[in-house]
C-alpha positions, 0 to 999 in steps of 0.5 A: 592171943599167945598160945599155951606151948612150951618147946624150949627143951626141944630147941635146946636139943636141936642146936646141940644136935648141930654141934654133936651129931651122935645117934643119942642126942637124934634119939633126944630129940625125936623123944622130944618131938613125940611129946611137943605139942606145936603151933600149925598155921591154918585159916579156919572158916568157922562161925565166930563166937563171943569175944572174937574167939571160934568154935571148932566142929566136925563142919568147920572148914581148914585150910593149912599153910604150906610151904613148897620146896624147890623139889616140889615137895609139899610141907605143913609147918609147926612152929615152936612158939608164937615168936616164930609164928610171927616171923612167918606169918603172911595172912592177917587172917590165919590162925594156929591150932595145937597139934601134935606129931600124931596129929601131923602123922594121920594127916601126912600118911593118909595124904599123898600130897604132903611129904612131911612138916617143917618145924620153925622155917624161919628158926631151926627149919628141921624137916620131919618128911612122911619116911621118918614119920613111917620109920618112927611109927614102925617102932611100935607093934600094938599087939604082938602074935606069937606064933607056935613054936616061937622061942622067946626070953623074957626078963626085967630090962636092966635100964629099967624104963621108969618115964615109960612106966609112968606115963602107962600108970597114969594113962592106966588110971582114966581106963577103968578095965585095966587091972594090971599091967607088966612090962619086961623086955622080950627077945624073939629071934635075936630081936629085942624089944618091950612087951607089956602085957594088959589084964583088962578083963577081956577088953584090952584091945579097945586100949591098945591104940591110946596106949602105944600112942601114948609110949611112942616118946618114951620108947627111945628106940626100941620097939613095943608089943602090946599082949592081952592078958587072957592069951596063954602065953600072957597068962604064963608070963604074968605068973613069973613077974610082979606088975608094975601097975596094980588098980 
């Protein structure tokens, strides 16, 4: 049964990476990684339904492949494609679900036993370890404070992030509160990131882990806060830009 991932442009980027080992292809394929979706080998112990296909709950049971270094450091696996599934496979019984990299990340950083997860180890073998996945996560700020007195900048980015913008206004779309959404770029303390402020009538913050979630692959680097639109700051704010998302 074959799979529905496609990660040919993430295996593209990582063999350039080996031959060009700049900052901006590493960014690429991070980027890449953030919106991958991959094949992680488990065997599941779960009733089986009609057609030899099983049904996934909150009880069902799963038990994940591992790979063991020499260091004696513990890895998940995700492979790219069904071609380096079986390269590897060692269990007849072993199955694939789809995960992401925030699927990978809640397991690894909420597990002291794993140290990361290892894209195709029969392939590329890229180690992500659980201090990169920290260091990409730490990109994000969900919601921003400013304390009082704090000087701040804010303008239009000059490379304005248009698949960011996209991705937020259609993610905007299935969240009925939001109104109006802005983004501009944000100097606090020399310190340069994205700020986008949301008017969801008062309930902004029950988006704010789908939203910072679903930016992390567009980001490329720089950080984002999160600013509901009833604080004063985003009130003042808002009365100098135009929105970029308007229900």
């Amino acid at each position: 049964m074959e799979n529905n991932v496609d990660n040919k442009k993430l295996i593209e980027l990582i063999e350039k990476l080996k031959e060009e080992k700049t900052m901006e292809i590493q960014n690429q394929v991070i980027s890449e990684i953030l919106k991958s979706r991959f094949l992680c080998p488990v065997i599941l112990e779960a009733a089986p339904k009609g057609g030899g296909k099983i049904e996934i709950n909150k009880d069902t049971k799963i038990q994940f492949s591992i790979i063991k270094t020499k260091e004696g450091k513990t890895f998940l696996i995700a492979f790219t494609a069904d071609e380096e599934v079986n390269k590897w496979q060692k269990s007849k019984v072993q199955q694939s679900i789809i995960y992401t990299f925030e699927d990978y990340a809640a397991i690894i950083t909420n597990n002291d036993n794993i140290d990361g997860f290892i894209i195709d180890p029969k392939g590329c073998n890229i180690a992500i370890t659980k201090e990169m996945i920290k260091e990409i996560k730490s990109n994000i700020t969900q919601e921003t404070v400013l304390e009082k007195d704090t000087t701040v900048e804010l303008g239009i980015p000059k490379d304005y992030p248009e698949e960011l913008v996209k991705k937020l206004s259609d993610l905007f779309l299935n969240m009925p509160k939001v109104e109006k959404a802005y983004l501009m770029l944000m100097t606090k303390a020399d310190k340069l990131s994205y700020l986008v402020i949301v008017d969801a009538n008062g309930e902004e913050k029950e988006y704010f882990n789908t939203i910072a979630t679903a930016a992390i692959p567009f980001l490329k680097g720089m950080p984002l806060n999160l600013l509901p639109a009833n604080t004063e700051f985003g009130k003042k704010a808002m009365e100098k830009f135009t929105p970029f998302y308007n229900k």
